[in-house]
C-alpha positions in Angstrom: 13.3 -135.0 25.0 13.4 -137.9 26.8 15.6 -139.8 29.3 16.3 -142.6 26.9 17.3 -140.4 24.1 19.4 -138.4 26.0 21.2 -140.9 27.0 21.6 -142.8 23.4 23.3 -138.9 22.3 25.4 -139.2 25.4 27.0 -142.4 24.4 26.8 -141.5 20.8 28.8 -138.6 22.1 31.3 -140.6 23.9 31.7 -143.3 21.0 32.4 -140.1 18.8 35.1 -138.5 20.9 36.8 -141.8 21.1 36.8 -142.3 17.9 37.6 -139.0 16.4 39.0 -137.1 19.4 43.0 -138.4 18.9 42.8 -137.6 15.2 41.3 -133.7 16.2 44.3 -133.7 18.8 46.8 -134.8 16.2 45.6 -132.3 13.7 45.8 -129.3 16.3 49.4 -130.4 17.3 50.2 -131.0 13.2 48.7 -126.9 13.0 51.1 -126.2 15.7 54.1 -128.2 15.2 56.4 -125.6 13.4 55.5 -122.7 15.8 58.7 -120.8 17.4 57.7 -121.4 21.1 57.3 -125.2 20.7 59.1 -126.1 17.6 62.2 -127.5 19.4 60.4 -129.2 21.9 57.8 -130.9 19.2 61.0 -131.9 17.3 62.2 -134.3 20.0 59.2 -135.3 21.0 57.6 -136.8 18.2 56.0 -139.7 19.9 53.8 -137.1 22.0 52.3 -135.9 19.0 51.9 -138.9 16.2 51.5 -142.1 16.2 54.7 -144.3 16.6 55.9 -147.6 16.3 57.1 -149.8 18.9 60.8 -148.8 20.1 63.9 -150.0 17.4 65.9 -151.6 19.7 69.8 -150.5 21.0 72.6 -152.3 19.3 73.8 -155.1 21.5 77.1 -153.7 21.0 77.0 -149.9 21.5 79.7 -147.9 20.0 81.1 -145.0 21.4 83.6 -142.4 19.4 87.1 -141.8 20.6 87.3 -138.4 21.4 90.2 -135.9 20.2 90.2 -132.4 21.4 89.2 -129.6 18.4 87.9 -126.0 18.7 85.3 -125.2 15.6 86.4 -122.8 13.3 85.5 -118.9 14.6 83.8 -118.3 11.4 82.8 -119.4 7.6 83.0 -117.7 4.3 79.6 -117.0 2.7 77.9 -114.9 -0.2 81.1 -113.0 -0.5 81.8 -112.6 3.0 83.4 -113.7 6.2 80.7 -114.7 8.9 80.7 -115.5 12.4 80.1 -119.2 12.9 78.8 -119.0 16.1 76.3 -116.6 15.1 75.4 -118.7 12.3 74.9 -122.1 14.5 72.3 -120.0 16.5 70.7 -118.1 13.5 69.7 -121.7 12.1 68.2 -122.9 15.6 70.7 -125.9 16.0 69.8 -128.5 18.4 72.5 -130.6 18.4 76.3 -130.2 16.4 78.8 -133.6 16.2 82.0 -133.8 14.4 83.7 -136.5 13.8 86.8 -137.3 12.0 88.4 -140.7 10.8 86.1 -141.9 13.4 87.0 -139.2 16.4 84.9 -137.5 18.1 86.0 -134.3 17.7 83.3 -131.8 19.0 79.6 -132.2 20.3 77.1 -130.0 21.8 73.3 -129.5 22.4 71.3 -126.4 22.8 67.3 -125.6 23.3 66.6 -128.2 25.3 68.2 -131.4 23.4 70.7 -133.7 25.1 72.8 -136.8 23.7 69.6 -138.9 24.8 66.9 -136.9 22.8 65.2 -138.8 20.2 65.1 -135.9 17.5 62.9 -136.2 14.3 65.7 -136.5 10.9 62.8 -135.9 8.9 64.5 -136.2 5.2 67.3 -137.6 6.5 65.6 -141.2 7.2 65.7 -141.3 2.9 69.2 -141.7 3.2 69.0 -144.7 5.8 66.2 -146.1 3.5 68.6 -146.2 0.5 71.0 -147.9 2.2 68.3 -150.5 2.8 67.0 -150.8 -0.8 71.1 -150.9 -1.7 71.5 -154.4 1.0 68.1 -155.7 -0.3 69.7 -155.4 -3.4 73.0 -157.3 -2.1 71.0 -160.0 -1.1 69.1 -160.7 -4.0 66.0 -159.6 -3.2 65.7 -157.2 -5.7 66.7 -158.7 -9.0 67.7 -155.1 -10.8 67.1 -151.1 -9.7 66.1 -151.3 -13.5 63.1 -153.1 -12.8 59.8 -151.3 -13.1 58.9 -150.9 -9.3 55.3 -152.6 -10.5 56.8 -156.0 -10.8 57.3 -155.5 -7.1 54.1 -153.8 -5.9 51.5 -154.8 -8.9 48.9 -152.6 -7.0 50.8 -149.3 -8.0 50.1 -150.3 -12.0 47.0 -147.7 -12.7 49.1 -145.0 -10.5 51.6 -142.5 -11.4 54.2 -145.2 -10.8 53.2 -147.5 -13.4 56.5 -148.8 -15.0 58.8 -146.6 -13.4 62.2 -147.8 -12.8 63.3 -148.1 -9.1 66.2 -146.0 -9.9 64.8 -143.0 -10.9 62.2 -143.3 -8.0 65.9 -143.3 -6.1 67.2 -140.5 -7.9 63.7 -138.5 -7.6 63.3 -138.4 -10.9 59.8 -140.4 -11.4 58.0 -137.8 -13.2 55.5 -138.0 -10.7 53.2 -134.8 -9.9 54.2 -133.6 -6.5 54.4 -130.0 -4.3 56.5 -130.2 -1.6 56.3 -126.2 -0.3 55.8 -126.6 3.1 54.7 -122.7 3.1 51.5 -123.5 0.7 48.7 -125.5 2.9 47.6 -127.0 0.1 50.8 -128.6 -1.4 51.0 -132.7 -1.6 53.4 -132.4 1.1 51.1 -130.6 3.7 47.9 -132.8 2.5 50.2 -136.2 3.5 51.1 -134.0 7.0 47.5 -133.8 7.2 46.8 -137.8 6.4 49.5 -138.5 8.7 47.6 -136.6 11.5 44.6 -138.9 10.7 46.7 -141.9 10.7 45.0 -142.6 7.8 46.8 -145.4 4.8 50.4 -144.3 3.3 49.9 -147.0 1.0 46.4 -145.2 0.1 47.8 -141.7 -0.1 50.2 -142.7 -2.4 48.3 -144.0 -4.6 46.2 -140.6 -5.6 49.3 -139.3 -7.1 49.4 -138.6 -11.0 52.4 -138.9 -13.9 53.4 -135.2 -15.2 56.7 -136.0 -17.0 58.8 -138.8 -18.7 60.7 -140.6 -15.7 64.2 -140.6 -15.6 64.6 -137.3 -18.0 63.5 -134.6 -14.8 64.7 -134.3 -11.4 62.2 -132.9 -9.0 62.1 -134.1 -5.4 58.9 -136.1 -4.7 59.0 -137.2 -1.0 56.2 -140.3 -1.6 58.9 -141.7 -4.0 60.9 -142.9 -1.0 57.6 -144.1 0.8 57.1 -146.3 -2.3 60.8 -147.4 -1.6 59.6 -148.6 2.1 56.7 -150.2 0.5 59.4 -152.4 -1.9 61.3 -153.2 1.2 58.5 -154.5 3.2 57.4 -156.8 0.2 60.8 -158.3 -0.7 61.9 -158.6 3.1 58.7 -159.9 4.5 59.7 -157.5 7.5 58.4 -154.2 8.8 61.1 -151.3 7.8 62.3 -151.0 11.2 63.1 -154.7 12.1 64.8 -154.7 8.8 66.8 -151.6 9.4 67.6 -152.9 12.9 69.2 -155.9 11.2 71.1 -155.1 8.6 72.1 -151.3 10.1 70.9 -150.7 13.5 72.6 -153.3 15.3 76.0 -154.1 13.4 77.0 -149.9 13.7 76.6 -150.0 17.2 73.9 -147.9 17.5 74.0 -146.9 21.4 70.0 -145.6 21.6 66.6 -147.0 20.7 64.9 -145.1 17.9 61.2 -145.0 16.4 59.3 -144.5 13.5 55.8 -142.2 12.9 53.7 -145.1 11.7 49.9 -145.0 10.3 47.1 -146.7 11.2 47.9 -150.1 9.4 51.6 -149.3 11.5 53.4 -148.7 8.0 56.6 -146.9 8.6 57.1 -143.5 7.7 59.8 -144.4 5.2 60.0 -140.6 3.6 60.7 -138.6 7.1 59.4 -140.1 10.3 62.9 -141.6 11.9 63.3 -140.6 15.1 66.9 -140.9 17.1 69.8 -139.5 18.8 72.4 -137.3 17.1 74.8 -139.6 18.3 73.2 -142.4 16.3 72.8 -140.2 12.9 76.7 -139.3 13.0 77.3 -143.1 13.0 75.0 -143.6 9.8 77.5 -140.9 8.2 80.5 -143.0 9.2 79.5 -146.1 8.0 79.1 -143.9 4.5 82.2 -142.0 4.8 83.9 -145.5 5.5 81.9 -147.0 2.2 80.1 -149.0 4.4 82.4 -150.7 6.2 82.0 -151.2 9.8 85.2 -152.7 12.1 85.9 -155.0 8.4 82.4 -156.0 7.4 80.2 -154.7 4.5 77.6 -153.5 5.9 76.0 -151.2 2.8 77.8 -152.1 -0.7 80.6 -149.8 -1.8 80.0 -149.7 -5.3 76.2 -148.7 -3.6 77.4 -146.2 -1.4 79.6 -144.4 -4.3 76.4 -144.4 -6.5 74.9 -142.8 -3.9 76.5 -139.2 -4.4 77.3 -139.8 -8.3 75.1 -137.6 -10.5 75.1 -140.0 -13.5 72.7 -138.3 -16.1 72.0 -134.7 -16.8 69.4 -134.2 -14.8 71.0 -134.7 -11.8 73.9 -132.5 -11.7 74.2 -129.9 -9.6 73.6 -126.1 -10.9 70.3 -124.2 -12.4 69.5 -126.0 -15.2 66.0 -127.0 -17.2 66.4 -130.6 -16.2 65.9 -129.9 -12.3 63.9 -128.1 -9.8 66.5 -128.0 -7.2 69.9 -126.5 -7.7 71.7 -129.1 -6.0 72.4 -132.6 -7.7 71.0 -135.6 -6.1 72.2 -139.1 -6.3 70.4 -142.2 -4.6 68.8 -140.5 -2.0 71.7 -138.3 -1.2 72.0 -134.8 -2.1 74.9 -133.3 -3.7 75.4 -129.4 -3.4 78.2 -129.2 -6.1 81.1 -126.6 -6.9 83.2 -129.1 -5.9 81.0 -132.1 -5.9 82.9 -134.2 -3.9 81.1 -134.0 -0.7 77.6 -134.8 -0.1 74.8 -134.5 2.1 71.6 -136.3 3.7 69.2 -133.1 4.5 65.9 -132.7 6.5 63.5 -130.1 6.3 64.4 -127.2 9.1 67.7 -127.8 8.5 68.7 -131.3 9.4 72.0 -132.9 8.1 74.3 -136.0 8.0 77.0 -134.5 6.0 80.4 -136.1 4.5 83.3 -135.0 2.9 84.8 -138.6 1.9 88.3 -136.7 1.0 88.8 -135.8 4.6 86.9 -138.1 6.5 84.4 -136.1 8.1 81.8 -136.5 9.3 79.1 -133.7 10.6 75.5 -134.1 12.1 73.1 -131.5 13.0 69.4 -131.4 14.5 68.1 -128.2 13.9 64.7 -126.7 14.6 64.6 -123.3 12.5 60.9 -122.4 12.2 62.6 -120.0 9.8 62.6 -122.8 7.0 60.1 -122.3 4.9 60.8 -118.6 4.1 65.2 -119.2 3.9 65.2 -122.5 2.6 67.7 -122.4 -0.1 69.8 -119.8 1.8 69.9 -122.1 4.5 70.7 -125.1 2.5 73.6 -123.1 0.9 74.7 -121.7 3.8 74.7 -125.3 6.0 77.2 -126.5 3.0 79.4 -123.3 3.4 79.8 -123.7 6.9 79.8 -127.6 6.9 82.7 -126.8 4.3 84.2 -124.8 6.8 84.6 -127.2 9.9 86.2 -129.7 7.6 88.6 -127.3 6.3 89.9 -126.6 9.7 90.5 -130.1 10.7 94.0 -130.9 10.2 
């Protein structure tokens, strides 16, 4: 072989490694992520591992809770039985605990590793903040009607499996698109976009793949790409990226006190369905401004009427309880969950257990990190038994 060929593989080499080398890295951390030595430290160090947009800025007015002194309850009633909350807290890998009520600060605390300053991944939770976005989009006029077929909005989805559905049921998960989210299969829609996000490669693209499989608006099964195609409708109606827009209209009016970031893709599309990344601090003010129905020291910020639709469960298929109409036991509302039995509070939830939860009738207000790498084998047990002891806390608040 000779010099000059060895040298043209060398820098074929090279060009190669550049070029594919980040996306090997990403997929090995990606294989990795969930694993119980590294899980808590991957979850608040996102940016280490994925691609990231540029920082969402610090509210120029920070706000910071009034604090009230409170001991958390010493334990929770669950599956027949009185349990040690404590014990419960740890079971569940909590990273971070805030309670706040009527706007007090009433307890806050940190474990494996986090601090207020960590920037921990909310995963599902960033649907919630997305909602309230399409609900001040709506506001504003910029979106004529959540009856309108999302196609009038992004023609390129017609020939998809959201041609001609509504906005609201892609809201209320109910599109009747073909999706597996089991995180425990490696070959479920929800692992093959972990995957894609690994490669950085198109949302928008990704998206697109997926198929019909029922009537929309008649079935409620949770489809995460439905709230991607919601940060697609932003960015076209706002002419903005989803983060400038969210630091606009939310960021900076509540008096968020940290910067935040997104997990972006190769184009730098946000990840509208799970990629927020931000301080627990910041999450428990998102549930305030909803336990306040959007009000923030006497402006609208998110609608009212929008952020009671939010955890309504207005047809059949959305009410909480085993029924044929849903594959999830909890109801659902516009990118809220509801657990039910009473449904009067309501939830924003994250895979591996994280949570902005509300109980509007006594104005609290509790966000939790977590990083169980238990998940994927307890997840409705740990749903259920988040609520019971979320249920718990507020109880005990006089």
């Amino acid at each position: 072989m000779t010099k000059t060929v060895l040298i043209c593989i060398s820098i074929l080499l090279v060009i190669l490694a550049a070029f594919y080398g980040p996306k090997v890295t990403r997929l090995y951390k990606l294989a990795n992520l969930y694993n119980e030595d590294k899980i808590a430290s991957n979850f608040i160090n996102i940016d280490k591992i994925f691609q990231v947009s540029e920082p969402i800025p610090s509210s120029n007015n920070p706000h910071s809770f009034p604090r009230r002194d409170f001991d958390l309850p010493a334990t929770y009633y669950f599956e027949g039985q009185e349990r040690n909350l404590e014990e419960g807290l740890s079971h569940f890998k909590t990273d971070g605990l805030m309670v706040l009520h009527n706007g007090n600060l009433l307890y806050e605390n940190y474990w494996n590793g986090n601090s207020p300053t960590s920037q921990h991944i909310a995963f599902s939770v960033t649907k919630s903040f997305v909602s309230a976005l399409v609900g001040i989009a709506h506001q504003d006029g910029l979106i004529d009607s959540i009856e309108d077929p999302i196609t009038k909005y992004l023609p390129d989805f017609n020939g998809t499996g959201y041609e001609g559905v509504r906005i609201k049921d892609i809201l209320q998960m109910s599109s009747g698109v073909k999706w597996n989210e089991d995180y425990a299969d490696p070959n479920s829609d929800i692992n093959r976009f972990g995957r894609t996000i690994a490669k950085g490669s198109s949302f928008r693209g990704f998206a697109k793949t997926l198929e019909r499989d029922k009537e929309p608006g008649t079935f409620h099964h949770y489809v995460s790409i439905d709230t991607q195609i919601l940060g697609f409708l932003l960015a076209e109606v706002t002419g903005m990226s989803l983060k400038d827009y969210l630091y606009e209209k939310l960021w900076n009016k509540i008096g968020m006190e940290d910067e935040a970031y997104f997990i972006v893709d190769n184009d730098g599309v946000e990840m509208a369905l799970g990629g927020l990344n931000a301080t627990l601090r910041d999450y428990a003010k998102f549930g305030l401004l909803y336990a306040n129905r959007g009000q923030w020291n006497g402006e609208n910020i998110v609608p009212s009427s929008w952020v009671d639709a939010s955890h309504q469960t207005d047809a059949p298929h959305l009410i909480p309880g085993e029924h044929d109409f849903s594959s999830s036991p909890w109801g659902y509302g516009l990118q809220w969950w509801v657990p039910g039995f009473p449904d009067t509070d309501y939830t924003a939830s994250g895979v591996y257990n994280q949570y902005i939860y509300i109980d509007p009738l006594k104005n609290v207000v509790v966000a939790k990190t977590s990083s169980n790498h238990r998940f994927t084998a307890e997840k409705e047990y740990s749903k259920a038994a988040h609520v019971a002891m979320f249920r718990a806390i507020a109880k005990s608040i006089d």
